[in-house]
C-alpha positions in Angstrom: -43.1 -14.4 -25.6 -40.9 -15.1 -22.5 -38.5 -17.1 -25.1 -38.9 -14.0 -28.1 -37.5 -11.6 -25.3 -34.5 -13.6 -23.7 -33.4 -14.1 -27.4 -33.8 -10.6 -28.2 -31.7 -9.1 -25.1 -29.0 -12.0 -25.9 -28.3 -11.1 -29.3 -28.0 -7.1 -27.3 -25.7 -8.2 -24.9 -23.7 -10.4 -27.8 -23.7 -7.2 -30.2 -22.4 -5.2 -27.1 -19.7 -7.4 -26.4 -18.7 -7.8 -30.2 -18.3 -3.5 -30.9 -16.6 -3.0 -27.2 -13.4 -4.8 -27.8 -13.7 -3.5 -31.7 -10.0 -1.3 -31.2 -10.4 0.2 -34.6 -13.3 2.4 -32.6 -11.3 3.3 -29.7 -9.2 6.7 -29.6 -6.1 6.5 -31.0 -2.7 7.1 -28.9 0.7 8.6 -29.5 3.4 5.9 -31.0 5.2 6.1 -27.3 5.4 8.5 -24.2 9.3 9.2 -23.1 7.8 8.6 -19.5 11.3 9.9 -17.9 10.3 13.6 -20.2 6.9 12.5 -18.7 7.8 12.7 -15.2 6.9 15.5 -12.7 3.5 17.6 -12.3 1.0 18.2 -14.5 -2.0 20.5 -14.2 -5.7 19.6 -14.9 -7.0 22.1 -17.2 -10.2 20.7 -17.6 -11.5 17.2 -17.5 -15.1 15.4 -18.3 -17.3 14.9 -15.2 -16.6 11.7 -13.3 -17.7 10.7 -9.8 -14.0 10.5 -8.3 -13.2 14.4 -8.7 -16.6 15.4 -8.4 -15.4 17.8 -5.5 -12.3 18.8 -7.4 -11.8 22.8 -8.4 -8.2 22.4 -8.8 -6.5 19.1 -9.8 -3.2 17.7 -10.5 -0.9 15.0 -10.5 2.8 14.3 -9.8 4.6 11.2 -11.6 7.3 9.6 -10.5 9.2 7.2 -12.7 10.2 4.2 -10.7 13.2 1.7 -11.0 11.2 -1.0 -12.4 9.8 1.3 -14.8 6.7 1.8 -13.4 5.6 5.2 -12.4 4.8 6.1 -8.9 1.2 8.6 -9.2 0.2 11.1 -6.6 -3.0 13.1 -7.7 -4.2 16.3 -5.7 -7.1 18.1 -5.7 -8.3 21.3 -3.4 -11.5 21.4 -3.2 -13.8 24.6 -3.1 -13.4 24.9 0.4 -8.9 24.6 0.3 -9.0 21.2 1.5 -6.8 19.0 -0.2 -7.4 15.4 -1.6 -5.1 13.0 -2.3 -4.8 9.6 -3.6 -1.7 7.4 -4.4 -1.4 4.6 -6.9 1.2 3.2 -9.2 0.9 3.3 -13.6 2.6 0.7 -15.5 2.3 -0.2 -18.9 -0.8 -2.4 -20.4 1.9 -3.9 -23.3 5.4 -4.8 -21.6 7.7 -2.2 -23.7 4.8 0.4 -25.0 4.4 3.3 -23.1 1.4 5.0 -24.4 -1.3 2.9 -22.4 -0.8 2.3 -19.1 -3.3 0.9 -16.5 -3.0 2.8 -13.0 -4.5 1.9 -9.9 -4.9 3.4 -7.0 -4.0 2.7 -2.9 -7.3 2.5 -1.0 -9.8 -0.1 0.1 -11.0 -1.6 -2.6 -8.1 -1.9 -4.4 -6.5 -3.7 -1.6 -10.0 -6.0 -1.3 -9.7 -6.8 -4.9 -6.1 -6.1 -6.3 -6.1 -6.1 -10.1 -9.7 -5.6 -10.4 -10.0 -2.1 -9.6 -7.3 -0.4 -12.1 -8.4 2.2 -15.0 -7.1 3.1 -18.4 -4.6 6.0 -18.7 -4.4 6.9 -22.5 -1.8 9.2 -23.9 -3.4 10.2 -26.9 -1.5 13.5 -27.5 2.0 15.2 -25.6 3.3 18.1 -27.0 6.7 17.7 -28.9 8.2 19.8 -25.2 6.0 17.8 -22.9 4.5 20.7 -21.9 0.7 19.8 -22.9 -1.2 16.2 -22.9 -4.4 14.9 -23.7 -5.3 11.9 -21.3 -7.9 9.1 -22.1 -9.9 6.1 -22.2 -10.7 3.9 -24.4 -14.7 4.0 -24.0 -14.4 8.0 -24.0 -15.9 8.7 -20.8 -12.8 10.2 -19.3 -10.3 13.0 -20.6 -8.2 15.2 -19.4 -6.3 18.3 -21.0 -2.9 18.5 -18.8 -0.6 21.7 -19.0 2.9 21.8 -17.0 1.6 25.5 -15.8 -2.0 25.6 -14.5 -3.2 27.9 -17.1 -2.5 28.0 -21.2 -2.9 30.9 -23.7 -6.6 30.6 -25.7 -4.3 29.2 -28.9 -3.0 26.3 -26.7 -6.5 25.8 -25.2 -8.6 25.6 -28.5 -5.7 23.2 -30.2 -5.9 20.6 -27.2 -9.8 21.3 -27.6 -9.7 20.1 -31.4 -7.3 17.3 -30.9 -10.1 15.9 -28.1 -12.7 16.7 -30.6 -10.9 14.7 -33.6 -10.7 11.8 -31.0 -15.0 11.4 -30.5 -14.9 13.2 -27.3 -17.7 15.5 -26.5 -15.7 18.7 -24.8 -18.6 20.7 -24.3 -19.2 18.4 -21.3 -15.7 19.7 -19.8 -15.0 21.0 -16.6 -12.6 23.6 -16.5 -9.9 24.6 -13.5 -11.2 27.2 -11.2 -8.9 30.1 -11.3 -7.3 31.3 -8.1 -9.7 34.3 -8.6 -12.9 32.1 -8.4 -11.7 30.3 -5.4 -11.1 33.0 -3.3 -15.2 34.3 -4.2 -16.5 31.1 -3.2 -14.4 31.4 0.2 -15.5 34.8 1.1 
């Protein structure tokens, strides 16, 4: 019996390590991201829930393109009660030469405890012909974010970066969306 069930949960873990490296099931990205157009500060609009932001009402991120063609990351978030959060890292391409999937990691303790091992996907898997709307991703579809050069859209922009998300497997009913100016100042009164 012992035997039937380590053989069982083998063949599981095989079959799971056979689908996850299966890129023909992953999202698909944009051909390449002009990361100089890409530069500068993007807006969250909304985002699916993950433990990092979890205090976040109002996110965004400022990218720097560096010398060596890297970019230089500096994500902010005010939280519900106007305290900001920051965190710095650095993006840089996963392929030498493509630009629309980049690893980023992040300055803090444990990536400096275990460089390398503590870096995330960054996914372009949409920017806007203007570069004035992005859908940001992973490969597993855990993580998105709709991004927006001004911290709010019109509802047309909104429901087309809603059905590009949707086309790519994610589930955007799970989203978290900005908190408006106007529900941040109710929550600190």
């Amino acid at each position: 019996m012992k035997r039937l069930l380590f053989v069982l949960l083998a063949g599981l873990v095989l079959a799971g390590c056979a689908t996850s490296g299966d890129e023909s099931l992953a999202p698909k990205t944009v051909d390449s991201v002009n990361l100089k157009k890409y530069q500068g500060t993007w807006y969250e609009l909304a985002r699916l829930p993950m433990y990092f932001q979890r205090n976040c009402a109002q996110s965004e991120a400022h990218y720097t393109l560096k010398s060596d063609g890297n970019v230089l990351v500096l994500n902010r978030c005010l939280t519900a009660d106007w305290q900001w959060e920051e965190a710095q890292g650095t993006a840089w391409p996963q392929v030498p030469g493509k630009t629309d999937k980049l690893w980023v990691e992040f300055d803090n303790w444990f990536s400096r405890l275990l460089p390398g091992v503590a870096k995330g996907n960054y996914w372009v898997l949409y920017v806007s012909d203007d570069y004035k709307t992005a859908i940001v991703g992973d490969p597993s579809r855990r993580y998105l974010w709709l991004l927006s050069r001004s911290p709010t859209v019109n509802g047309v922009t909104r429901e087309e970066l809603l059905s590009k998300a949707r086309q790519q497997g994610y589930d955007t009913t799970r989203l978290i969306w900005r908190a408006s100016d106007t529900q941040m100042a109710k929550t600190s009164n």
